[in-house]
N, C-alpha and C positions, 0 to 999 in steps of 0.2 A: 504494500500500500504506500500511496506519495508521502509527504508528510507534507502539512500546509505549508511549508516554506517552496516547494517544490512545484507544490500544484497551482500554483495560481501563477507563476509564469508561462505554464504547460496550458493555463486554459485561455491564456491571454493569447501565446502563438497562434490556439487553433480559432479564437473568437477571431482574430486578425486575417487568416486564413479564409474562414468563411466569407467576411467581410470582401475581398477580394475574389470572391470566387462567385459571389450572389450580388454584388452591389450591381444595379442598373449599369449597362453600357460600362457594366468596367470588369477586367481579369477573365482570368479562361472561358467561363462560359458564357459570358458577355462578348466573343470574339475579339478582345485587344482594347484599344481607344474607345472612350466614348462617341456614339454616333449623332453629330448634328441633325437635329432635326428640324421642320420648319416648325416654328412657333408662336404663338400669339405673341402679339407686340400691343403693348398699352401704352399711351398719353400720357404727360408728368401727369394730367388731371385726372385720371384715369386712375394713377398709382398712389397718387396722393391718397385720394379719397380712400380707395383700401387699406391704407395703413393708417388714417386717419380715427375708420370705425375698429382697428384693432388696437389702437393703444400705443401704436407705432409712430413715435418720432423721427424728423431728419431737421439735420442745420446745413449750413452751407458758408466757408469762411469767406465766401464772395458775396454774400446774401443774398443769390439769384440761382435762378435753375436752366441757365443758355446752357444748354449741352455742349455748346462748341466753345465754351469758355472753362477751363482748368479750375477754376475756384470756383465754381459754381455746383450745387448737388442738383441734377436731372436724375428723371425717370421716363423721359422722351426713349422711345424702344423699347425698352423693358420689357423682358419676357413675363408671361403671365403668370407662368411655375415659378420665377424668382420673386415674384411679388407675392405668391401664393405661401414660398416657402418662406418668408420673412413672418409675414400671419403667422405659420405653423412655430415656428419657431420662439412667438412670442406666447401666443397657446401655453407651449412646452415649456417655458422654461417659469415664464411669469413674472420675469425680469423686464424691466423699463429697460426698452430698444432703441437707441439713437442712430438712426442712419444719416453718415455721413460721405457719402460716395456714390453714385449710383453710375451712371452710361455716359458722364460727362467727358470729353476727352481728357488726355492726360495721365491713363493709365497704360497699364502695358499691352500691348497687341497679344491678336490669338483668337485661336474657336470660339474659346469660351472665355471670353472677355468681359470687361466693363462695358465697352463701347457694342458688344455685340447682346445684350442684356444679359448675360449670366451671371454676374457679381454684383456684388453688395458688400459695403467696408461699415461694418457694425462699431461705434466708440466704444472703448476696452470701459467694462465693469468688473467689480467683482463675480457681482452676481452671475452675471455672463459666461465670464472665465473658470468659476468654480464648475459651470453648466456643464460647459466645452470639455473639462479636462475630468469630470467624475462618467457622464454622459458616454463621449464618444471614444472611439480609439486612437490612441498616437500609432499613425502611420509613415512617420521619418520627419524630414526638411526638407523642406522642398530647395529649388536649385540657387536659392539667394539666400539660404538659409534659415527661412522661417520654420519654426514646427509646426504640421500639419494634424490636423485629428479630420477623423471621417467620420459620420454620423450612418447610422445604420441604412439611411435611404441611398447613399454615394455620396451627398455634398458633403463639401471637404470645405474644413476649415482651418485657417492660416493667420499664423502669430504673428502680427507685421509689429508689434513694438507697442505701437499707440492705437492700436485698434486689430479689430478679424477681419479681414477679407473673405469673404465667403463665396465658394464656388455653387452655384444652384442647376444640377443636372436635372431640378426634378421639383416637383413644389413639399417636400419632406415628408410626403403622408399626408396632405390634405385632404 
């Protein structure tokens, strides 16, 4: 028999295993990469309003929402699952959400980008953070070195310092 020192990194390999092996669009039986798909796109008004009726905060250190202006927080394009899973996330956790980033240029290029609506930069809490790190599983660092956790749906979430960057493959269970 294990002894509890033993066994709970043994259950963590294989929860992390599974994790990779069942998360949507990701690991072996998901065929490789996640698959873009075409997706709903919502209006900043659009996105607002649903995080509005959720409890769900954003700022903006430019105090405006131009997409095409770097200090400004937009939800112009925004996918409908990332707006979805912001919701679910606040559901979940019960922690006051401040979103501070959405599709505005000035983040980094890619599939599943800001600009393409799959992210969202949530401002660091405790509350949050304690969620993120009891919650989901530490899945490495990612290539700039942030630590990454993945939550049981596929979206992956990323320690950038002063806030999570969140990757939304999916709306978390909604």
């Amino acid at each position: 028999m294990l002894s509890h020192m033993r066994l709970r990194p043994v259950l963590t390999a294989f929860a992390l295993v599974l994790g990779v092996l069942f998360a949507p669009g990701v690991g072996v039986l998901g065929g490789g990469a996640p698959q873009a798909h075409a997706a709903t796109k919502l209006t900043h008004a659009e996105a607002t309003a649903r995080f509005s009726s959720s409890g769900v905060t954003w700022s903006s250190s430019g105090g405006c929402s131009d997409r095409n202006v770097a200090t400004c927080t937009s939800f112009d394009q925004l996918n409908l699952a990332t707006a979805q899973g912001a919701q679910t996330l606040k559901g979940a956790t019960g922690c006051a959400l401040n979103i501070t980033g959405g599709t505005e240029t000035g983040h980094a290029s890619g599939t599943y980008s800001h600009w393409n609506g799959y992210k969202l930069d949530f401002a660091k809490s405790t509350c949050l953070t304690n969620y993120v790190h009891n919650v989901f599983i530490y899945i490495g660092v990612r290539g700039d070195g942030a630590p990454q956790y993945q939550a049981g749906s596929g979206n992956v979430y990323a320690d950038e310092g002063n806030h999570w960057d969140v990757t939304f493959y999916n709306c978390g269970g909604c």
